[in-house]
C-alpha positions, 0 to 999 in steps of 0.5 A: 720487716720494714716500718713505715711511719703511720702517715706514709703507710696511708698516703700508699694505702690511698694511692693503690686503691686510688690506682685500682679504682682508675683501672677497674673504671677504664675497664668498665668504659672499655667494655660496651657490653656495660653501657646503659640505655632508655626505652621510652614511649607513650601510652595512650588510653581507651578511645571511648573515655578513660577513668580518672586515674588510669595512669596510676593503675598503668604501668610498663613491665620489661621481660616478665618483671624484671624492669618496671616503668610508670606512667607520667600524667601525659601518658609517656613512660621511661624504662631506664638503666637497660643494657644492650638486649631483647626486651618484651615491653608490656603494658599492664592495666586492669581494665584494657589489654594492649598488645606488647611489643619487643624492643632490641637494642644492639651493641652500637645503641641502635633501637630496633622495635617489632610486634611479637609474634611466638608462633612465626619469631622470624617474622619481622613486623617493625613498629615505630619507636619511640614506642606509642602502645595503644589497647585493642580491647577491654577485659572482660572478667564475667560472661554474659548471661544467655538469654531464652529465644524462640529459635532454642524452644523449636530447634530442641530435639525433643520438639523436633521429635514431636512436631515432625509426624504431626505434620507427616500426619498432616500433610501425607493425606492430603498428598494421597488425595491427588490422583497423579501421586495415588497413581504412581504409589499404585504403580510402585507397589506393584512393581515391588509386589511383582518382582519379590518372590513368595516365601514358600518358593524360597523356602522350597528351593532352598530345602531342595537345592541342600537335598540335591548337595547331600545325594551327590556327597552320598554318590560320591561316599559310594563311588569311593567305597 
């Protein structure tokens, strides 16, 4: 074994990591995969008046969470430290919704930023970057209470019920009262009175036509015999 004075032995010790420090540092610098960038823009709030604070309340939320990035009093927001990728940048705010957007980065630093759409994702709608993210609605937590009308009460099928022969009852007297619509009635009643035949004739044909089928089966039982 060798032995190296206490003095030599650490100013080696420095030197190799000093070396493999340089090394791994090259290797990082080499690789663009490692590179890191900022996604900035600009949140704008509801046109009718915000409340005092909302840039506290608001903040930017990159892929579900996985980044965050909080308003400055002007509005304008920086997400940084973000590798090359797709990110969706949503808007987080409990009294507007906004409508979130998807930001690429390539390789080569280039921004590229697009309205998400989940249905059609080859659909390209560019948006302009820096990204300005302004609300399309306000929440609404409660439904509004219906209120009672009219039109509810008449339209009911129960009132329906009761008001159409109410005014049949109505209304057919006073149709019957024309000469024009009696005569036709009249005219109509008997032509169906006149073309149904009476009972008793259907009833004796039919009874004759199943006694003529069973005296030719009979004849026929004979002949065979």
């Amino acid at each position: 074994m060798i032995f190296l004075p206490r003095g030599k032995a650490a100013a080696i010790l420095f030197t190799l990591v000093f070396v493999f420090l340089c090394d791994v540092c090259a290797k990082v610098e080499d690789d663009p995969s490692t590179d890191r960038y900022i996604i900035e823009g600009k949140v704008f709030p509801w046109e009718n008046g915000a409340s005092p604070g909302w840039q506290v309340m608001t903040h930017v939320m990159a892929n579900g969470g996985e980044r965050y990035g909080f308003l400055k009093e002007d509005g304008t927001f920086v997400i940084s430290n973000v590798p090359s990728g797709s990110y969706i940048i949503e808007i987080v705010n409990p009294n507007y919704a906004y409508e979130p957007v998807r930001v690429e980065i390539n390789s080569k630093g280039k921004f590229r930023a697009r309205k998400l759409n989940l249905v059609q994702t080859s659909q390209v709608v560019q948006v302009p970057y820096p990204l300005k993210m302004r609300p399309f609605a306000p929440f609404r937590y409660f439904q509004a209470r219906e209120q009672w009308r009219v039109t509810d009460f008449l339209f009911n099928p129960m009132v329906l019920m009761m008001i159409l022969p109410l005014l049949l009852i109505m209304i057919l007297p006073k149709v019957m009262n024309d000469p024009e619509t009696r005569k036709e009635m009249e005219e109509l009643n008997n032509l169906t009175l006149y073309n149904m035949p009476e009972m008793s004739e259907m009833i004796t044909s039919f009874l004759s036509g199943s006694e003529k089928q069973k005296s030719k089966a009979i004849k026929v039982t004979k002949k065979r015999q």
